[in-house]
Residue, then its C-alpha position, 0 to 999 in steps of 0.5 A: x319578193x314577198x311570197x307565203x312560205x309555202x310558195x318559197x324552195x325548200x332551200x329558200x325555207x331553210x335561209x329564213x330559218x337560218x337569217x330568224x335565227x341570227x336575229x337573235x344573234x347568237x353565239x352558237x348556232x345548232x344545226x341539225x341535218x339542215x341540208x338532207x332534204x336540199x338538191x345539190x345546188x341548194x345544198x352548196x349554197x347553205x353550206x357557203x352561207x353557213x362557212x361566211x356566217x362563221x368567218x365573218x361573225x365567229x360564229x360557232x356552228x355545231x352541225x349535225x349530219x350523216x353525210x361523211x363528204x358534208x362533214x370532210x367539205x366543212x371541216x373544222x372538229x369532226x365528233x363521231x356518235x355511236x349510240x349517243x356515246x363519243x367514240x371519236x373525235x378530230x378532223x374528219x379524215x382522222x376519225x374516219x381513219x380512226x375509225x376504220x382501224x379500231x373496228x371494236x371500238x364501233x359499232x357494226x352499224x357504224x361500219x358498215x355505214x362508213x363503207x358504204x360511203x366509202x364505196x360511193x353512190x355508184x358502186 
């Protein structure tokens, strides 16, 4: 298939950054909300690649996103930031735990945001 970039999905956009960046064949790969502008589908689809891409190439992929499901599905080390300050650090559902139990280590933003992903898209 050769189509300009601009004809490809966005979802297709985001699989040649990510195969341009292996070229180089790096150690760790950083990446930065890769899927917050991707539909459901092209969202599953970067996250199977990128769990492949880390078993088959131990390759370290250091994720950052704001979608506590997103976080909780990928696993490994879950780092949480407030303010650009570490607060907390572990499995997703630990920190999430942590958390929700240490309200004054947070901050108010911070909770209230984890609320409102705990209450779902629906409530």
């Amino acid at each position: 298939m050769r189509l300009p970039a601009d004809k490809l999905s966005v979802g297709q956009q985001q699989r040649i950054s990510i195969a341009r960046c292996l070229a180089n064949k790096p150690e760790v790969l950083l990446m930065d909300e890769p899927t917050s502008a991707l539909d459901t589908e092209a969202v599953s689809t970067i996250e199977e690649l990128c769990v492949e891409l880390h078993r088959k190439m131990d390759l370290t992929l250091v994720w950052v996103t704001h979608n506590l499901d997103q976080a909780r599905r990928l696993g490994g080390k879950t780092i949480l930031l407030d303010a650009g300050v570490i607060v907390k650090t572990g499995t997703a559902e630990e920190v999430i735990a942590r958390m929700q139990a240490d309200h004054n280590r947070v901050s108010p933003a911070v909770l209230e945001y984890l609320q409102d992903d705990q209450a779902g898209p629906d409530e």
